[in-house]
C-alpha positions as CSV (number, residue, x, y, z in Angstrom):
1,X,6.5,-16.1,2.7
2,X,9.9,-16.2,1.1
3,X,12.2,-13.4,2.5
4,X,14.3,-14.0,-1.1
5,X,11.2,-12.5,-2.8
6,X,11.5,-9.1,-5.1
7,X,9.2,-7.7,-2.5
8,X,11.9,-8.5,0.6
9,X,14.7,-7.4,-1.5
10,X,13.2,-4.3,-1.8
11,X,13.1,-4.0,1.8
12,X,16.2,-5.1,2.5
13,X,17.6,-2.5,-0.1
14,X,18.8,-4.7,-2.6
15,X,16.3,-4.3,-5.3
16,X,15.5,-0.9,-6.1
17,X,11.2,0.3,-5.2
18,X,9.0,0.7,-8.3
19,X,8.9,4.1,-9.4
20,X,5.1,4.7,-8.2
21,X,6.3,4.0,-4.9
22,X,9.0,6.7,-5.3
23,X,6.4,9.0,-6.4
24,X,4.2,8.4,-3.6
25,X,7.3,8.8,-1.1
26,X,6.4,5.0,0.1
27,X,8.7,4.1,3.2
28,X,8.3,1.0,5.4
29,X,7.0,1.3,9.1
30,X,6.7,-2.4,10.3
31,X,5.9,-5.4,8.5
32,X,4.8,-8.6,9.8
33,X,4.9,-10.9,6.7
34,X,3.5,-14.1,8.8
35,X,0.6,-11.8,9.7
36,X,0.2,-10.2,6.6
37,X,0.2,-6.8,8.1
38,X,1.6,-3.4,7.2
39,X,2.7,0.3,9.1
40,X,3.6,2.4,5.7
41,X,4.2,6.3,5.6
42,X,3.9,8.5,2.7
43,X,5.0,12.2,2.1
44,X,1.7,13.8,0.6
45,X,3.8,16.8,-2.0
46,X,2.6,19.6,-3.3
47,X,2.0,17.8,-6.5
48,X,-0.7,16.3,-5.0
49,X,-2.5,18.5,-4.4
50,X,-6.1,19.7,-6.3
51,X,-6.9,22.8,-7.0
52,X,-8.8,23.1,-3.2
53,X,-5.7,22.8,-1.6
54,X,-6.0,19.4,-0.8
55,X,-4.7,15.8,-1.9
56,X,-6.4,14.6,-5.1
57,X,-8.2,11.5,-4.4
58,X,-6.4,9.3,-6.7
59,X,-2.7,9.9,-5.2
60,X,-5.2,8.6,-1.6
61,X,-6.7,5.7,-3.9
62,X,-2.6,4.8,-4.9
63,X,-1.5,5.2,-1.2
64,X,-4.1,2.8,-0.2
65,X,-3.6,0.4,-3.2
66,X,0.2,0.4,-2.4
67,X,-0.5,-0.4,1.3
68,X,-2.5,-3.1,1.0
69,X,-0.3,-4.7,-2.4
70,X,2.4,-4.4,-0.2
71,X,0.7,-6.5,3.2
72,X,0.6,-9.0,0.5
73,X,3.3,-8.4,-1.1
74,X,5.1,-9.8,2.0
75,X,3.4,-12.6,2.2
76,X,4.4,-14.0,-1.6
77,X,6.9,-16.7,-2.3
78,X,9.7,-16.0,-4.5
79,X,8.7,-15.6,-9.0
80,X,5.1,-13.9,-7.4
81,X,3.5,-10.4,-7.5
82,X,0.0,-10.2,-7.0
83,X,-2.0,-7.3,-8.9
84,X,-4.7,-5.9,-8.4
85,X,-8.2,-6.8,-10.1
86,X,-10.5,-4.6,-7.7
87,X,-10.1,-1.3,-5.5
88,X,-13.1,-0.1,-3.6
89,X,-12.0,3.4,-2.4
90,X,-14.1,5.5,0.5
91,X,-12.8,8.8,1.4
92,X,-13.6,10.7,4.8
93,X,-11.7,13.9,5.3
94,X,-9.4,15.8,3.3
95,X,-5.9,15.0,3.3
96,X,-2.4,17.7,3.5
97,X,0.3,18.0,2.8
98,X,2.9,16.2,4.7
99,X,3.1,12.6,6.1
100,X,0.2,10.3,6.0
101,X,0.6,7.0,8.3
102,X,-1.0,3.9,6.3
103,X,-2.0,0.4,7.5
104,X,-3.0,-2.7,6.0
105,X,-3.7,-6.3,6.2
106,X,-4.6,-8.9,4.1
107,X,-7.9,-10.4,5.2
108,X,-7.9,-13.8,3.0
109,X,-5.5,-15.1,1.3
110,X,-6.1,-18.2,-1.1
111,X,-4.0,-19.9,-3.6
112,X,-5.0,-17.2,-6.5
113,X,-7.2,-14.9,-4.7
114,X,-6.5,-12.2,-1.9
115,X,-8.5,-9.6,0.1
116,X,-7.1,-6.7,1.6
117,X,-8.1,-3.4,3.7
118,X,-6.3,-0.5,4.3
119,X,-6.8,2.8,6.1
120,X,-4.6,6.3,5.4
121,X,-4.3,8.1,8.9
122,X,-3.1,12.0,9.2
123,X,-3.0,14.0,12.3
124,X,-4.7,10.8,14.2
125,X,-7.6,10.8,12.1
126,X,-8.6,8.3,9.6
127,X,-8.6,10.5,5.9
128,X,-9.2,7.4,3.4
129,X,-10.2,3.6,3.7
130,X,-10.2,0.5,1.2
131,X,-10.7,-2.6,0.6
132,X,-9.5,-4.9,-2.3
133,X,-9.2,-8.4,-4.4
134,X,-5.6,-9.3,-6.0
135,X,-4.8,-12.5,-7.9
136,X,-1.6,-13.9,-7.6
137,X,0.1,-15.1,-10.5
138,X,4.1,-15.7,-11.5
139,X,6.3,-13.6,-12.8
């Protein structure tokens, strides 16, 4: 973990966030980079939502990708980003408008590859879960 890192910088508000993050209304809860865990918070807008009413699954999907990149994310030494190479997406309930609690960890990390799980939370119930593989490379 290198708290010099693009990732940090961000956090720190010296680097500005990727503009998917702005979308998404990403904001940091609590981070515990020697743990490689993650509190997020998102603000689901009406944007978002499909024509039920509801969040569209994919802004859910991007929520949870972003929650788990960033567990990571945290984790990484300075001149590395990780991307994603698989997202396995479950969805249990639908989500509103509003703020949506995320969590995530990384469950292995190796030298190149990385497993992570997340869970979106709204209202105390769990709406979406994943799990995914990154690589990490250099910048």
């Amino acid at each position: 973990m290198d708290k010099n890192s693009f990732f940090w910088k961000i956090v720190e508000g010296s680097a500005p966030p990727p503009p998917c993050a702005k979308t998404l209304g990403l904001s940091f809860v609590e981070i515990d980079g020697e743990r490689g865990t993650i509190e997020t918070k998102f603000e689901a807008v009406e944007m978002f939502l499909n024509p039920a009413g509801n969040v569209q699954g994919g802004f859910l999907a991007a929520m949870l990708d972003d929650t788990m990149g960033t567990a990571l994310s945290s984790t990484l030494d300075g001149g590395q980003f990780a991307p994603t190479v698989n997202l396995n997406v479950q969805f249990h309930r639908p989500a509103r408008l509003g703020s949506i609690k995320g969590l995530g960890r990384v469950v292995m990390r190796g030298r190149e590859m990385c497993h992570g799980s997340a869970e979106l939370w709204q209202s105390d119930k769990v709406v979406a879960t994943a799990t995914g593989t990154f690589v990490i490379r250099k910048i």
